[in-house]
C-alpha positions as CSV (number, residue, x, y, z in Angstrom):
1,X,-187.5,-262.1,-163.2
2,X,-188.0,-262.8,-159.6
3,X,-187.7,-259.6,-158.6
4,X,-190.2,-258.3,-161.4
5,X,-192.4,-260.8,-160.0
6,X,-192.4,-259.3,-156.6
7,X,-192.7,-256.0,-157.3
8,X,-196.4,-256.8,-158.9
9,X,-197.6,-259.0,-156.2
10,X,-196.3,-255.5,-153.4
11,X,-198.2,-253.5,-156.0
12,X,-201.0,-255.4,-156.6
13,X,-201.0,-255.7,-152.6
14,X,-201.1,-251.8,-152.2
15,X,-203.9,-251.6,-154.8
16,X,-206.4,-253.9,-152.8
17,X,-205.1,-252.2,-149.5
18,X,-205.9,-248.7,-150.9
19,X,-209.5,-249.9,-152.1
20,X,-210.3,-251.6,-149.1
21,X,-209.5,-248.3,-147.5
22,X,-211.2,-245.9,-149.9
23,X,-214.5,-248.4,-149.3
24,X,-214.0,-248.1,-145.7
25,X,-213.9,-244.4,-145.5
26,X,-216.9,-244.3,-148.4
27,X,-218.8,-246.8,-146.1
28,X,-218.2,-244.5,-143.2
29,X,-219.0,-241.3,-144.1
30,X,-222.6,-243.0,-146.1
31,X,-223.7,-244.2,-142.9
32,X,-222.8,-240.7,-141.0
33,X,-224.7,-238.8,-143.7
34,X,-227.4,-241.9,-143.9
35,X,-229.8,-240.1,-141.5
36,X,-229.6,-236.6,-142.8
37,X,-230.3,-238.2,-146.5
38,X,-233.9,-239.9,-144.4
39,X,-234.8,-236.6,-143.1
40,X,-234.6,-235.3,-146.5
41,X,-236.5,-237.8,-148.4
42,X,-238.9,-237.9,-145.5
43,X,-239.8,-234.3,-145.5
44,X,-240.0,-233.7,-149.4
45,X,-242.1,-237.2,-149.5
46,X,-243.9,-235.7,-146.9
47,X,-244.8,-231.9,-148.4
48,X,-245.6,-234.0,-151.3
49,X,-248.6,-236.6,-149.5
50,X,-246.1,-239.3,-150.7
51,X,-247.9,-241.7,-148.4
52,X,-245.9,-245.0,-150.0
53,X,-242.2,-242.9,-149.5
54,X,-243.4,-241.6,-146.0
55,X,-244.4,-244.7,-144.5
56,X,-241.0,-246.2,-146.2
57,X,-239.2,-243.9,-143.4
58,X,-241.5,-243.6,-140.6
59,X,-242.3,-246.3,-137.7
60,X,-245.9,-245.3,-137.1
61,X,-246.6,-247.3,-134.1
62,X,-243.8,-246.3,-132.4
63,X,-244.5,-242.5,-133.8
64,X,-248.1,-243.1,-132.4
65,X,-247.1,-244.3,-128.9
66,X,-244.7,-241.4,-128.9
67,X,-247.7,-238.7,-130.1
68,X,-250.0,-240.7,-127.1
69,X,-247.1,-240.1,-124.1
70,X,-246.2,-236.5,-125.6
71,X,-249.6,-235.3,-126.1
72,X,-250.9,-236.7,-122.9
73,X,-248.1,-235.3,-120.8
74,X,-248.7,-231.7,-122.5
75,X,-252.4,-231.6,-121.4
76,X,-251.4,-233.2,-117.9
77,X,-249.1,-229.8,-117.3
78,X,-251.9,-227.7,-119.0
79,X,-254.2,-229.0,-116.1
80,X,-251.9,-229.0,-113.5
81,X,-250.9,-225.4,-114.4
82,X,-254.4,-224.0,-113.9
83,X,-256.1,-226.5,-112.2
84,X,-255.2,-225.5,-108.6
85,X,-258.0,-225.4,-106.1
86,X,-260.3,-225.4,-109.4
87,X,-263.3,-227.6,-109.3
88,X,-263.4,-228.0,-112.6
89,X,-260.0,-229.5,-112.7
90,X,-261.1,-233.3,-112.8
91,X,-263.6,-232.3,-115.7
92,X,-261.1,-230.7,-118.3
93,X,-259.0,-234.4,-117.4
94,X,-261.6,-235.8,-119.0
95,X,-262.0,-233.9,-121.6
96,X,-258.3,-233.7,-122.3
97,X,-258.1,-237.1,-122.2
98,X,-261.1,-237.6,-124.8
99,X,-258.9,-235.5,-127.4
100,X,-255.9,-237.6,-127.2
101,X,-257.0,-240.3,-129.3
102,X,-258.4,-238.2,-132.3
103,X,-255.5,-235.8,-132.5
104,X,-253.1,-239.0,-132.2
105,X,-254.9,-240.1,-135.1
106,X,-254.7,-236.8,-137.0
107,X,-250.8,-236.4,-136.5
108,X,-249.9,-240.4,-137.3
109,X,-250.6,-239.1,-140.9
110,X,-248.6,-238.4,-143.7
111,X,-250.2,-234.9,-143.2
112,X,-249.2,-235.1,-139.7
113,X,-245.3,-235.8,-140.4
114,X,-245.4,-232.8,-142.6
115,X,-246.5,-230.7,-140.2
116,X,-243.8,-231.6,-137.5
117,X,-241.1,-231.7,-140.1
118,X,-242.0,-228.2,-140.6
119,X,-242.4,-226.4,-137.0
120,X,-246.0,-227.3,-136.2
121,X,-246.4,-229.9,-133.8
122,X,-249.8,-230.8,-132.1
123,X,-250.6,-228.0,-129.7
124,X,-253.0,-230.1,-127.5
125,X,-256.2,-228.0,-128.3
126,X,-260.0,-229.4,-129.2
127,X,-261.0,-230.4,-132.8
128,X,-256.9,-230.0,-133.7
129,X,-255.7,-231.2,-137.0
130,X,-252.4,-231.0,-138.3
131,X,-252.0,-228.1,-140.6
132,X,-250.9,-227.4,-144.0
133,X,-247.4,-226.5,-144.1
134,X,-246.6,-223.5,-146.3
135,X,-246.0,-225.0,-150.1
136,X,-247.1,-227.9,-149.4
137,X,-248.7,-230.4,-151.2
138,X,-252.2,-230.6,-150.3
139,X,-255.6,-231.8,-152.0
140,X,-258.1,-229.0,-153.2
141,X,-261.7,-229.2,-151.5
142,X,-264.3,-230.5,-153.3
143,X,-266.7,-227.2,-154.3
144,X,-269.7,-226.8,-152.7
145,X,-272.9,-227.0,-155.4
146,X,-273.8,-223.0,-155.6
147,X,-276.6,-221.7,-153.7
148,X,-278.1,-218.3,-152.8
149,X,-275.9,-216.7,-150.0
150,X,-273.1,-219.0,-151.0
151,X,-270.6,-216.4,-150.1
152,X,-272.0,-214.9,-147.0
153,X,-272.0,-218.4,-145.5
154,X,-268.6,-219.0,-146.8
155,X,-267.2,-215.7,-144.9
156,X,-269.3,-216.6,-142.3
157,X,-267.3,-220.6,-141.5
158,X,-264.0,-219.2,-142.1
159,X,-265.0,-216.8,-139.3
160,X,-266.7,-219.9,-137.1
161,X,-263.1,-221.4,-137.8
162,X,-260.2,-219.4,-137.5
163,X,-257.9,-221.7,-138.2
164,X,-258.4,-221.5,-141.8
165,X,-257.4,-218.2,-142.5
166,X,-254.4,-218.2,-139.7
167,X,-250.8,-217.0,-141.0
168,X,-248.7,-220.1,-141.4
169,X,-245.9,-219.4,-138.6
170,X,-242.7,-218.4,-139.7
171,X,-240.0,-221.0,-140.5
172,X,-238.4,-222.3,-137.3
173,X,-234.8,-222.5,-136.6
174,X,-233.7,-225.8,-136.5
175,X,-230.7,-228.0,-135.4
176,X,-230.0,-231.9,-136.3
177,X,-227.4,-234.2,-135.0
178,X,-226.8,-237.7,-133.2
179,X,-228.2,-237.9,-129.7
180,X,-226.5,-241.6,-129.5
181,X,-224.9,-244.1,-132.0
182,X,-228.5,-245.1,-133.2
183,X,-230.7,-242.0,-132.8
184,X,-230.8,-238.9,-134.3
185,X,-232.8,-235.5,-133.4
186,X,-234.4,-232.8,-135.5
187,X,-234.7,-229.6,-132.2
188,X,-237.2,-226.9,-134.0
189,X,-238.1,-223.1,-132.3
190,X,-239.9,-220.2,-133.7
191,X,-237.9,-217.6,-131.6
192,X,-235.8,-217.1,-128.6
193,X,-237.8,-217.9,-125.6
194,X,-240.6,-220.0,-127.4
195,X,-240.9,-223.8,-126.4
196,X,-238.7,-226.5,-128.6
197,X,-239.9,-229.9,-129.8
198,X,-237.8,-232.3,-131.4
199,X,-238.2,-235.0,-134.1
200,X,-236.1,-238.1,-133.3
201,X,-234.9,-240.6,-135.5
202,X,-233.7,-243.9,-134.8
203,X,-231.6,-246.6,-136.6
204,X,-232.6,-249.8,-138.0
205,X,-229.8,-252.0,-139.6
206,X,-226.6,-249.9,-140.6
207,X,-227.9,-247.2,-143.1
208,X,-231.4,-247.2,-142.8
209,X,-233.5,-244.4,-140.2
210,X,-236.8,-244.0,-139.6
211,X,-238.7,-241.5,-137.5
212,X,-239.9,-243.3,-134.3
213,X,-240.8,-240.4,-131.9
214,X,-240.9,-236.6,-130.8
215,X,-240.8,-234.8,-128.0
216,X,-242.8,-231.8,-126.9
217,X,-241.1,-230.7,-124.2
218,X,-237.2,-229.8,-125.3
């Protein structure tokens, strides 16, 4: 009887052992997958103009401060590039440094997280918005009330803005992985030779990831 008695307090001993085990590894391989599942969520809440989902996993003031250092530093080399022994130089600082708040604004957006989670980051130029990723989600234009010439002036501000009829680019190559313990980076490039960006994600508590910050110059 003794011995019966035993043998189901070992067993029952290996059961809870085996389960805390199994939870351990389940718990351990959750929070390895736990950012890939955010970049997933984030992107198809994203495509989708899920603003409520997006801003469940993205930190937008630290995404904007990010955008503010990235963007600025990408004009600063523009300037420095062609600005030697040009005049001009001081004068297209200024300017640069008038677009940073606008296109900031534009790309702290659920528009703008689509458009870096799908190869188009902010390229630094005037009047820049983020575009419409191929398939995305995006809400129609309101029509314009008819009137004489209607299409001739139509032709005539897709011409004034090029941007509206421009080939989406092709879908980047991308890699993702941990950078660190608590931050994780989406690297994106068109072709061999073009310049990468990244996405980065970073942790908050155990499971949960948000994106935080990029960088433009990979």
């Amino acid at each position: 009887m003794a011995v019966s008695t035993r043998t189901k307090r070992s067993a029952t001993r290996s059961l809870i052992v085996t389960l805390i085990v199994i939870a351990v590894i389940a718990a351990l391989g959750f929070g390895y997958a736990s950012p890939y599942m955010a970049l997933n969520n984030l992107k198809r809440a994203a495509d989708a103009r899920d603003a409520q989902t997006v801003n469940e996993y993205v930190d937008f003031p630290a995404l904007r401060e990010s955008l503010k250092e990235q963007v600025t530093g990408l004009l600063t080399r523009r300037i420095e590039a062609h600005g030697n022994g040009n005049p001009f130089a001081a004068i297209g600082a200024m300017i640069g440094a008038a677009l940073i708040g606008p296109l900031v604004d534009a790309y702290a957006t659920p528009d703008g997280v689509a458009a870096l989670l799908n190869g188009m980051p902010p390229r630094g130029n005037p009047g820049e918005r983020p575009p419409v990723p191929p398939g995305a989600a995006a809400p129609a234009p309101e029509p314009a009330p008819p009137v004489a010439g209607n299409t001739a002036n139509g032709a005539a501000s897709n011409a004034a803005n090029p941007e509206n009829n421009a080939t989406p680019p092709q879908p980047p190559q991308t890699t993702a992985g941990y950078r660190s313990l608590n931050e994780f980076a989406v690297t994106y490039q068109h072709g061999v030779g073009d310049a990468r960006y990244s996405a980065i994600l970073r942790r908050e508590g155990l499971f949960t990831w948000k994106l935080a910050a990029v960088n433009l110059n990979e």
